[in-house]
MMTF fields as JSON, N, C-alpha, C and O atoms, coordinates in Angstrom:
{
  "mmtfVersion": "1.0.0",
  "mmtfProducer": "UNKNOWN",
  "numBonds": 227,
  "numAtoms": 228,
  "numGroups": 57,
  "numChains": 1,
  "numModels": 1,
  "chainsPerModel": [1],
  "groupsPerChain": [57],
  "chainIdList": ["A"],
  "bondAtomList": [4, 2, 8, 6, 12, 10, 16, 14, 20, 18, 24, 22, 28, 26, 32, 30, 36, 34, 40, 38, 44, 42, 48, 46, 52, 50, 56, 54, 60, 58, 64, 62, 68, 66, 72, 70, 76, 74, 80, 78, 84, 82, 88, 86, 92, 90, 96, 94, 100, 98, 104, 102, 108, 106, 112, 110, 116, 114, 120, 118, 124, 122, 128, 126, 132, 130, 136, 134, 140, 138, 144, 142, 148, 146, 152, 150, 156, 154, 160, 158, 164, 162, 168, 166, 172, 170, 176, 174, 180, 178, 184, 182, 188, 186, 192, 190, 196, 194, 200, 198, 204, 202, 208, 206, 212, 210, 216, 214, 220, 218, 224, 222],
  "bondOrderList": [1, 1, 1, 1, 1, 1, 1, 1, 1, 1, 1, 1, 1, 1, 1, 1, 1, 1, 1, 1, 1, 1, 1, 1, 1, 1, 1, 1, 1, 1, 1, 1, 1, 1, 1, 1, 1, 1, 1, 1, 1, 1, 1, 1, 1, 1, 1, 1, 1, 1, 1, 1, 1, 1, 1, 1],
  "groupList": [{"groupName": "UNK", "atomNameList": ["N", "CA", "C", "O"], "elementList": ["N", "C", "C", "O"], "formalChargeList": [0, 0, 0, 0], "bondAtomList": [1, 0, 2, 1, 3, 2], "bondOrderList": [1, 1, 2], "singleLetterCode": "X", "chemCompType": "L-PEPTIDE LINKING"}],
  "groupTypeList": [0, 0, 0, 0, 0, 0, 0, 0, 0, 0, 0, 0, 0, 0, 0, 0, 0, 0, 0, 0, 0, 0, 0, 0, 0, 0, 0, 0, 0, 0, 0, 0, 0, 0, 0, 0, 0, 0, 0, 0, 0, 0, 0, 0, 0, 0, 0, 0, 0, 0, 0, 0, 0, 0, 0, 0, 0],
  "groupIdList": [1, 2, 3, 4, 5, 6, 7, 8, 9, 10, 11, 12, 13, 14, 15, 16, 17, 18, 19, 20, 21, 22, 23, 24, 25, 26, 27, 28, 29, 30, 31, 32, 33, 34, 35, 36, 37, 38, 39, 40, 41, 42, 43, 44, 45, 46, 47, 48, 49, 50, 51, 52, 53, 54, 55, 56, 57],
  "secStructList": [7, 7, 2, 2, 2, 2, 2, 2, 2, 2, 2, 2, 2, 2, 2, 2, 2, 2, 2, 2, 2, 2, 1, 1, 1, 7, 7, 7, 7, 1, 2, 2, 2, 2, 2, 2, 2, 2, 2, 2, 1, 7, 7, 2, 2, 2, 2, 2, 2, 2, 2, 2, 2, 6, 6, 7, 7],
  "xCoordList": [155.131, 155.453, 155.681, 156.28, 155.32, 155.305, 156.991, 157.569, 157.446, 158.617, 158.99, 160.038, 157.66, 157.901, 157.887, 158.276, 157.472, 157.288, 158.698, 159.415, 159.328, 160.593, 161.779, 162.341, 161.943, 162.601, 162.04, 162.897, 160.904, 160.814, 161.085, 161.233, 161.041, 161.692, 163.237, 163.804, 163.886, 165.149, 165.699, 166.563, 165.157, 165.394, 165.147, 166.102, 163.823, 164.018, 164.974, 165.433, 165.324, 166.358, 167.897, 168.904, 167.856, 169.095, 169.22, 170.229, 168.265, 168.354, 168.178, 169.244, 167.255, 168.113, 169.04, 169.119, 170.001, 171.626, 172.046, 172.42, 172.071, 172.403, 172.458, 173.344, 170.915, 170.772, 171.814, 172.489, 171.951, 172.283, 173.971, 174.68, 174.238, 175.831, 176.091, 177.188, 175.127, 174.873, 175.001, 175.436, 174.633, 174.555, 175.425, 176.161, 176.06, 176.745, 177.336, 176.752, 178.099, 179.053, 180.36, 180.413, 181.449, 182.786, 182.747, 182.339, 183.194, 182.949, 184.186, 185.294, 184.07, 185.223, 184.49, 184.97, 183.051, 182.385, 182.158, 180.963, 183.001, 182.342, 182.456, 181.702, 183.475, 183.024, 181.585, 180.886, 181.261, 179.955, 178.409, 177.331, 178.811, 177.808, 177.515, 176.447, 179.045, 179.408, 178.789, 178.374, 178.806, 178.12, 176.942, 176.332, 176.369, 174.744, 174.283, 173.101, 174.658, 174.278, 174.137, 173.289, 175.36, 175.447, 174.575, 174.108, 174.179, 173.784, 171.978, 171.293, 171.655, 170.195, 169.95, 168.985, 171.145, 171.147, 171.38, 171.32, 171.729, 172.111, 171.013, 170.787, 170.226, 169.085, 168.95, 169.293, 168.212, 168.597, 167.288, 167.017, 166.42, 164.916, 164.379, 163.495, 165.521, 165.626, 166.631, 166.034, 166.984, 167.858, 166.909, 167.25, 166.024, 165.598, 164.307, 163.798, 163.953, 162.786, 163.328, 162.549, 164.307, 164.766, 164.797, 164.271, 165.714, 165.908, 164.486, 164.349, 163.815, 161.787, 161.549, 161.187, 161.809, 161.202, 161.955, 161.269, 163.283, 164.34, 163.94, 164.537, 162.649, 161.812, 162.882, 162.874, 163.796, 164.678, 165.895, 166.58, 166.786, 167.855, 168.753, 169.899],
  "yCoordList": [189.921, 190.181, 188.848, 187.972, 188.646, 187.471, 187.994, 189.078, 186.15, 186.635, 187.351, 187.928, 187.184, 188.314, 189.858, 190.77, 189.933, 191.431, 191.575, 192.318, 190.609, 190.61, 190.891, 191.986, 190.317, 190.285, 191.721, 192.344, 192.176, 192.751, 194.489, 195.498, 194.104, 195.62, 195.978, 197.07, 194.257, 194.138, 194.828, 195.671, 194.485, 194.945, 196.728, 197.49, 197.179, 198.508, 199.27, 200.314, 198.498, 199.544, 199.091, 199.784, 198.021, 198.153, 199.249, 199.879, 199.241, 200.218, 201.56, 201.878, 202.16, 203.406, 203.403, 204.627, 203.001, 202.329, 202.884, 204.056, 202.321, 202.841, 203.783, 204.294, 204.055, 205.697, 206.536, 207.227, 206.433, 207.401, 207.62, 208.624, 206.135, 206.358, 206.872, 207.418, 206.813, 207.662, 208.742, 209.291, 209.352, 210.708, 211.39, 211.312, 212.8, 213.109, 213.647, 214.716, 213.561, 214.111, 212.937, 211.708, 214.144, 213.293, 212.033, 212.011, 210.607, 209.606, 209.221, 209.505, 208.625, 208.399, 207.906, 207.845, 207.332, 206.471, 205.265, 205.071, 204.434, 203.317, 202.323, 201.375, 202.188, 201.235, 201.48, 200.529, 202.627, 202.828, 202.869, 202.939, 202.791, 202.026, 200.572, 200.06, 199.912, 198.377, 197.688, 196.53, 198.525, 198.294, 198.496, 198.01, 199.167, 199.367, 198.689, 198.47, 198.028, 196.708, 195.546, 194.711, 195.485, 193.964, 193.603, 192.476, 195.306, 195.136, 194.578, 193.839, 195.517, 195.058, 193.302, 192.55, 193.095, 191.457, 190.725, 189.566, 190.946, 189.783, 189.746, 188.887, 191.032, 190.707, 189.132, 188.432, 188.41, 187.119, 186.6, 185.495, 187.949, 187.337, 186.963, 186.205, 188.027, 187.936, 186.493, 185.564, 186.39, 184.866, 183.685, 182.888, 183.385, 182.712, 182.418, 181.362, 184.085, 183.808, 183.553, 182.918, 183.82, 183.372, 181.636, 180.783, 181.628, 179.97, 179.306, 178.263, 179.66, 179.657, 179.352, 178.253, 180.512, 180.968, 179.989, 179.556, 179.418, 178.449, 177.199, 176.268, 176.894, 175.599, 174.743, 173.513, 175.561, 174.991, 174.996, 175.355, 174.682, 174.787, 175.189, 175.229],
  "zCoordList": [146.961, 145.572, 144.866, 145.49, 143.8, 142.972, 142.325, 142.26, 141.806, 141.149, 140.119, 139.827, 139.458, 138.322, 138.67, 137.94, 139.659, 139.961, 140.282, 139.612, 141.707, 142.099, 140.738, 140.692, 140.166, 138.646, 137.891, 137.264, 137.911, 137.172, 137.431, 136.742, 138.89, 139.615, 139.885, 139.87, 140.221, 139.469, 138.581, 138.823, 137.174, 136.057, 136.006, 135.852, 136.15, 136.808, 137.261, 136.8, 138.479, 139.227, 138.671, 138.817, 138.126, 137.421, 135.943, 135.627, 135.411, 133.999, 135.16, 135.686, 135.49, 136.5, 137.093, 137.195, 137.691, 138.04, 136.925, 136.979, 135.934, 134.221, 133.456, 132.771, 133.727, 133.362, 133.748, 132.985, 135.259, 135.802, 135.534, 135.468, 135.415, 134.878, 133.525, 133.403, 132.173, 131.354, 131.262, 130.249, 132.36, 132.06, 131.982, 132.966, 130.464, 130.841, 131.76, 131.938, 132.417, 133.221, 133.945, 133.922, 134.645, 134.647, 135.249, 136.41, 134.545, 135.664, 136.465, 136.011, 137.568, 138.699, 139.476, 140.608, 139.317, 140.46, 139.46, 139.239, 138.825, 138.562, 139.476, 139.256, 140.872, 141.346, 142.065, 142.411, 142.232, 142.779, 142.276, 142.867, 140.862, 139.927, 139.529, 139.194, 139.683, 139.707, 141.434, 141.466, 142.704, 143.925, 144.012, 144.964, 143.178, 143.301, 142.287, 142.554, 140.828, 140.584, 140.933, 140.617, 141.888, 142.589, 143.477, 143.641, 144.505, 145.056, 144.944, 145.652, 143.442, 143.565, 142.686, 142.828, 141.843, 141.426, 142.092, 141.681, 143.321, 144.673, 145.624, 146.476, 145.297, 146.52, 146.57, 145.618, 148.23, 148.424, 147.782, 147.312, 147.926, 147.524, 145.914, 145.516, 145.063, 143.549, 143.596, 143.052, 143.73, 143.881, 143.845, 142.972, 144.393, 145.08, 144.044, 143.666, 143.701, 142.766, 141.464, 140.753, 140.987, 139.468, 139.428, 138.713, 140.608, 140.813, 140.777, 140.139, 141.192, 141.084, 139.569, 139.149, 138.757, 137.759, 136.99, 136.064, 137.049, 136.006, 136.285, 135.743, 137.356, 137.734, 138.639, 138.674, 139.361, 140.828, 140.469, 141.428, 139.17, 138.944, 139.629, 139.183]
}
C-alpha cells in the first residue's frame, strides 16, 4: 500500500469510528471509541508513512 492509501484508509476508519459514536443511542462507551481511534492513528505503519509524506520530519 502506498502512503496515501495508508493515510487514506486511516482517515476512513476513523470517520466510521465516528459515525458510529453518532449514532443515536445511550453513550457510556466513550473510552471505547477514544481506543479504537488511537488505535487506528497509531498504526506503526501510518506513522511511518505520514513521517514519509511530511518529507522525514
Amino acid at each position: 500500500m502506498t502512503d496515501e492509501q495508508l493515510a487514506l484508509q486511516a482517515v476512513s476508519d476513523a470517520q466510521r469510528i465516528l459515525e458510529e459514536y453518532l449514532e443515536p443511542m445511550p453513550r457510556n462507551n466513550e473510552r471505547v471509541i477514544l481506543d479504537k481511534l488511537v488505535e487506528v492513528l497509531e498504526r506503526p505503519e501510518l506513522l511511518v508513512a505520514v513521517t514519509r509524506m511530511q518529507g522525514g520530519r
